[in-house]
C-alpha positions in Angstrom: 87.4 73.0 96.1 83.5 72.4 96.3 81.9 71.3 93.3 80.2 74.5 93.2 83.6 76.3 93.6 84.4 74.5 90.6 81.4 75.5 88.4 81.8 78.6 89.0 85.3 79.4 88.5 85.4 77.2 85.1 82.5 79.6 84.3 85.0 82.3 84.1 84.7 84.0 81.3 88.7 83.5 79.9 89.5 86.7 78.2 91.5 85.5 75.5 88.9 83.0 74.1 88.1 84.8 71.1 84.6 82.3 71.0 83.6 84.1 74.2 83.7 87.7 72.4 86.1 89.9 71.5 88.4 91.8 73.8 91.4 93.6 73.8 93.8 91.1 75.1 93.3 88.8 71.9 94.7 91.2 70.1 97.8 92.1 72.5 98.6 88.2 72.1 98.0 88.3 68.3 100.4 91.5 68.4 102.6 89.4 70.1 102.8 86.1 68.5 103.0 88.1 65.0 105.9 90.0 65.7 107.9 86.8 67.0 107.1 84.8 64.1 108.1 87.3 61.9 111.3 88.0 63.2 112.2 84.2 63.6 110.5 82.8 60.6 109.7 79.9 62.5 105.6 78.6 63.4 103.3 79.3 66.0 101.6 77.1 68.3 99.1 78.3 70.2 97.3 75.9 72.3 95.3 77.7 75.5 95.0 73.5 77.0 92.5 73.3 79.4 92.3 74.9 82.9 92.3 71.6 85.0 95.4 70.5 84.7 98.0 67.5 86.2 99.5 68.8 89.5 102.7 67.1 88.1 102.6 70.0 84.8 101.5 72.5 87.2 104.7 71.9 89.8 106.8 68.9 89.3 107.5 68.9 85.5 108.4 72.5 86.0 111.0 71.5 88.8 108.9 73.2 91.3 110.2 71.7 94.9 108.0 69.7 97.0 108.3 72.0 99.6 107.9 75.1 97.4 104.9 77.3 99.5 103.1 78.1 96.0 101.7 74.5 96.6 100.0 75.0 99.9 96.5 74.6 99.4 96.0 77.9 101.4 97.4 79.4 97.4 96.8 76.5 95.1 93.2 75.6 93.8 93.4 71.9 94.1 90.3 70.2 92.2 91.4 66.4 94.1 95.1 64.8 94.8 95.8 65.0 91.4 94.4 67.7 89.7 94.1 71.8 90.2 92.8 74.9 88.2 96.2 75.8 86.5 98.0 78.4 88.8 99.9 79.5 85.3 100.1 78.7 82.0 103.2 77.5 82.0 101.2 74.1 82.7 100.5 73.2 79.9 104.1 73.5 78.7 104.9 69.9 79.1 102.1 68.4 77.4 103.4 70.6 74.4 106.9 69.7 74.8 106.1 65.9 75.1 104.1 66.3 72.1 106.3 68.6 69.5 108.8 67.5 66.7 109.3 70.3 65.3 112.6 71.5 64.6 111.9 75.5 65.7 108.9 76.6 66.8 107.1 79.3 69.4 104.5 77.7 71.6 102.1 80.1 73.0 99.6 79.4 76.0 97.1 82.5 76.4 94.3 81.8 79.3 92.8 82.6 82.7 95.0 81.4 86.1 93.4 80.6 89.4 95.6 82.2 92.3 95.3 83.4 95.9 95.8 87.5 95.3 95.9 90.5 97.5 93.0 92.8 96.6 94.4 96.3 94.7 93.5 97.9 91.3 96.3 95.7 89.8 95.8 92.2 91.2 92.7 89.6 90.9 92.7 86.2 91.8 92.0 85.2 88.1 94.3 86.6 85.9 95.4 86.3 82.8 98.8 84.9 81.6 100.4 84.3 78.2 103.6 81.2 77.9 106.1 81.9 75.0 108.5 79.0 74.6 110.6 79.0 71.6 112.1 75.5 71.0 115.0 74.6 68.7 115.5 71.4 68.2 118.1 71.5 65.8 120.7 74.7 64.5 123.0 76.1 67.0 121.8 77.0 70.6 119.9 79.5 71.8 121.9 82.5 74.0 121.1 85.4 76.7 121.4 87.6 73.4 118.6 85.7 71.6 116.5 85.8 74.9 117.5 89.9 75.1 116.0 89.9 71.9 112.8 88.7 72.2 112.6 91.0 75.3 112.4 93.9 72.7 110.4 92.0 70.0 107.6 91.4 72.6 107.4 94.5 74.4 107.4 96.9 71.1 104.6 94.9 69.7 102.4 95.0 72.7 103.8 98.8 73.7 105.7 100.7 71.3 108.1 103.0 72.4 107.8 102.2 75.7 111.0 102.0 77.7 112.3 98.5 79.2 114.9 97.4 81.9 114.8 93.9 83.4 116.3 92.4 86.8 117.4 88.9 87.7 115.1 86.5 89.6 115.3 82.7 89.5 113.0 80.5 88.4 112.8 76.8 88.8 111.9 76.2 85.1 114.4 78.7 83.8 118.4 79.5 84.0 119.4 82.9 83.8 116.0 84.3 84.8 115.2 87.3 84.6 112.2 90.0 85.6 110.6 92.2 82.8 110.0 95.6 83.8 108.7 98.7 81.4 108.4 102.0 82.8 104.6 103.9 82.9 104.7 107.7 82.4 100.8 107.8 82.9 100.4 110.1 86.3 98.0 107.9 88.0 97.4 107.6 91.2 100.6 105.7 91.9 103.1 107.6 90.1 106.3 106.2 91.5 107.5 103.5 92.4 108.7 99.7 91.3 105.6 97.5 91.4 105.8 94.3 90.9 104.4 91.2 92.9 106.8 90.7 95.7 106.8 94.6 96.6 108.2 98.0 95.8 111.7 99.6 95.5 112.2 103.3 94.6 112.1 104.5 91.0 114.2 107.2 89.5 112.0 109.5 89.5 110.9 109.5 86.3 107.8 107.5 86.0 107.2 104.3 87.8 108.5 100.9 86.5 105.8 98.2 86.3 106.7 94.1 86.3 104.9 92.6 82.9 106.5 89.7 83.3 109.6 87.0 83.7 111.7 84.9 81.3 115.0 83.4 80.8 116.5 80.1 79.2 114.3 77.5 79.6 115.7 74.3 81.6 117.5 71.6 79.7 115.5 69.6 82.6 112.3 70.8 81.6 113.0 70.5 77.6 114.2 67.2 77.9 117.3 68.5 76.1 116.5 71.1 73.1 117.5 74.9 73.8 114.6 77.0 74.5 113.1 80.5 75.7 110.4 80.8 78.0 108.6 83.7 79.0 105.7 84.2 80.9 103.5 87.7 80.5 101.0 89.3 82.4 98.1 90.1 79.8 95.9 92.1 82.3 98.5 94.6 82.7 100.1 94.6 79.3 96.0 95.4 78.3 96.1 98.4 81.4 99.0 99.8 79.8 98.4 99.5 76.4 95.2 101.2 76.7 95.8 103.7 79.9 93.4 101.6 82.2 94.3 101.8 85.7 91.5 99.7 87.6 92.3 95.8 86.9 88.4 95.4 87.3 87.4 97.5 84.0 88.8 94.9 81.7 85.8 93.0 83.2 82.8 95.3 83.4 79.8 94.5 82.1 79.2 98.6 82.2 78.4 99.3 78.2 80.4 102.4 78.0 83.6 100.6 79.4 82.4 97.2 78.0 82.4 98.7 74.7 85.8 100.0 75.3 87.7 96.5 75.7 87.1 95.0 72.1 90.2 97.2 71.0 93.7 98.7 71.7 92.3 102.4 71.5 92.9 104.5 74.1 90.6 104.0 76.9 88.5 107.1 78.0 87.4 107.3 81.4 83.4 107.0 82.4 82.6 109.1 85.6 84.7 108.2 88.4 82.5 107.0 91.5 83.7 108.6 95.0 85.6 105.9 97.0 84.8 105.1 100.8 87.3 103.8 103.1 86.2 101.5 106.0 89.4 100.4 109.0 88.9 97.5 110.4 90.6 96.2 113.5 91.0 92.6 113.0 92.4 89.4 115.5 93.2 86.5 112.7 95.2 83.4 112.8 99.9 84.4 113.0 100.0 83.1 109.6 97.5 84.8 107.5 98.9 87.3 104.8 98.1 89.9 102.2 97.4 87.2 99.4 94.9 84.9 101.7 92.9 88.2 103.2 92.2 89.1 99.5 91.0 85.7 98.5 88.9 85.4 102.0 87.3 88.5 101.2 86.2 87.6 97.4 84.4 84.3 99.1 82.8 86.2 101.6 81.4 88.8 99.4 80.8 86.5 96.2 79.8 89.1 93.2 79.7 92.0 95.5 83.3 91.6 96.0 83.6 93.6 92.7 83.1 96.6 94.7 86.2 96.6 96.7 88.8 98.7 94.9 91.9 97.5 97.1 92.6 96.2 101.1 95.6 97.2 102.4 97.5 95.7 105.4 98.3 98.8 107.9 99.8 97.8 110.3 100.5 94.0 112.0 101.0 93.5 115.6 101.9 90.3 117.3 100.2 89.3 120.4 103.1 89.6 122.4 103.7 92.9 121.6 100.2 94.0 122.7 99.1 95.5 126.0 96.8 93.5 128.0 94.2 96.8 126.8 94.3 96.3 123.2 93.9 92.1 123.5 90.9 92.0 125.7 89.5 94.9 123.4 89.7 92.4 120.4 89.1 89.1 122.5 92.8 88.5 120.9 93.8 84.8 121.4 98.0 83.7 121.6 98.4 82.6 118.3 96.7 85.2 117.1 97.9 88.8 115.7 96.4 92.4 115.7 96.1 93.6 111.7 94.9 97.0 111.2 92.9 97.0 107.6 92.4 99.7 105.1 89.3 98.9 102.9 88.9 100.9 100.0 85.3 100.4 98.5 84.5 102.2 94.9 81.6 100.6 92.8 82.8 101.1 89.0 79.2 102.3 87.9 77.9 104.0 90.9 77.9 105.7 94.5 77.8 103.1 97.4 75.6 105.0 100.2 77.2 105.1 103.6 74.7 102.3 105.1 75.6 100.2 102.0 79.5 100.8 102.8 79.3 99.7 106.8 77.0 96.6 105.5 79.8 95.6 103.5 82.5 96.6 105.4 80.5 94.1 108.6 80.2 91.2 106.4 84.1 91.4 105.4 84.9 92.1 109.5 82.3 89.2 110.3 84.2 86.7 108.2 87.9 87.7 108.9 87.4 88.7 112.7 88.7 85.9 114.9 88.9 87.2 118.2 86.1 86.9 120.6 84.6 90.4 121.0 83.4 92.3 117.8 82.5 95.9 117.0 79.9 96.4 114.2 79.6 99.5 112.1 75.2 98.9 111.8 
């Protein structure tokens, strides 16, 4: 990262840092925390840590393997060989582990994460995670049943009555990991469906099932010994749910009648919805670039206007093998290069975007991703 990277993603505003105003994802994780402690009977931690952290917490103490693609700089924020903006808060696990004695005890780890993200009303490249470890050094070890358990304590404080089903997964830091899913009756635009970060699988029908998070026992490697549970939440989509938002970037606008909105758990009540524009782009970029790397490429080129863009979605891909001779020298395509068709959806949260305003944003994003060696402007 540049130094001015740097300043300006450790100017962040971090959500659940009660000393940088009140919002509704403090109390989620005060919801949380409460109803965990009060089932155990056992202390809370809670220690946010700092968001440059050891590469070593980030990946290795977490038995993350060297060749794990998470640590390609092309998805990691490094800050120098030995140092990057956390890429979750499970990084500061280990400094907490090294440092506890306590015989029983929850650690929580609210903050802001720095990731490479696709670009949709439910992803940013900043988002917000909250760690639960609970650590027993002494009494009888913990079980699946205890970790089953705190599945239910955590999602009815942060959304009662809410229906929950979860799925295996494997985590490096975990055995017997699992994927937390809750199920979203709202009737918003995407009303079916399994969403989670790796894709979508059909629903039953009845609502779509949303990923809040992942968990399992923690790793006797990772403890050091002690039993544990670790679980790792999304807070930005706990905080849509809870409060019926369904545009990631509202928990963020600087808007006052949506601002105003996001100190609490109330029910959020739409302001006037802005008309979306849609721009296709028709792109030649590298074999290798994906999803998660076109959404981060777009946030740089567009820099603060970037919070215009509602969501990018990959049409279509087409090697350059498998294009006619046509369709390459249209694009100026290059071998080692592939054909992505690109959905832009453009909605300012607080007002109309004029066509020419639309095209100049939807050049800028084709000028920066555009690789091949004949362009087509909109202006």
């Amino acid at each position: 990262m540049t130094p001015e990277e740097l300043r300006a993603a450790l100017a962040l505003r971090d959500l659940t840092d009660p000393d940088a105003g009140e919002h509704a994802m403090q109390h989620v994780v005060s919801a949380i925390e409460y109803a965990l402690a009060r089932a155990w009977g056992i202390p809370v931690r809670r220690d946010p840590g700092p968001r440059i952290v050891p590469v070593a917490h980030n990946y290795d103490r977490l038995r993350y393997s060297p060749e794990a693609v998470t640590r390609d700089r092309r998805y990691s924020r490094y800050v120098d060989a030995e140092r990057m903006l956390r890429s979750h808060t499970t990084a500061r696990v280990p400094a907490l582990l090294d440092a506890n004695e306590l015989p029983d005890v929850l650690l929580s780890v609210p903050g802001v994460c720095y990731r490479r993200d696709a670009i949709d009303r439910h992803h940013v490249g900043e988002p917000h995670q909250l760690d639960l470890w609970r650590i027993r050094r002494a009494g009888p070890p913990l079980t699946e049943a205890d970790l089953v358990h705190m599945i239910g304590l955590v999602v009815s404080a942060a959304l009662p009555g809410r229906e929950w089903h979860t799925v295996p997964n494997v985590h490096p830091y975990t055995l017997a990991g699992r994927e937390i899913y809750v199920r979203d009756m709202s009737g918003s635009r995407e009303a079916t469906g399994l969403e989670h970060d790796g894709g979508r699988a059909p629903s039953d029908g009845a609502g779509r099932l949303l990923e809040i998070g992942e968990c399992g026992l923690a790793h006797p490697e990772v403890t050091g010994g002690p039993s544990g549970l670790a679980m790792g939440l999304g807070l930005d989509r706990l905080v849509m749910l809870a409060k019926g938002v369904d545009d990631i970037r509202l928990l963020r606008s600087t808007d006052p009648r949506v601002a105003g909105q996001m100190r609490d758990l109330s029910p959020y009540r739409p302001v006037s919805a802005m008309p979306a524009a849609h721009r296709d782009l028709s792109l030649a970029v590298g074999a290798d670039l994906d999803a998660e790397l076109l959404g981060d490429r777009v946030r740089q080129l567009l820099g603060p206007d970037a919070a215009a863009v509602e969501e990018i979605v990959v049409r279509s891909e087409t090697g350059y093998a498998e294009l006619p001779d046509s369709a390459r020298a249209r694009m100026g395509l290059r071998p080692g290069q592939k054909n992505v068709l690109l959905r832009v959806v453009l909605r300012d949260l607080t007002r109309t975007l004029t066509s020419a305003e639309a095209n100049a944003l939807r050049d800028r994003i084709y000028a920066g991703l555009h690789e091949g060696e004949v362009y087509e402007w909109a202006t």
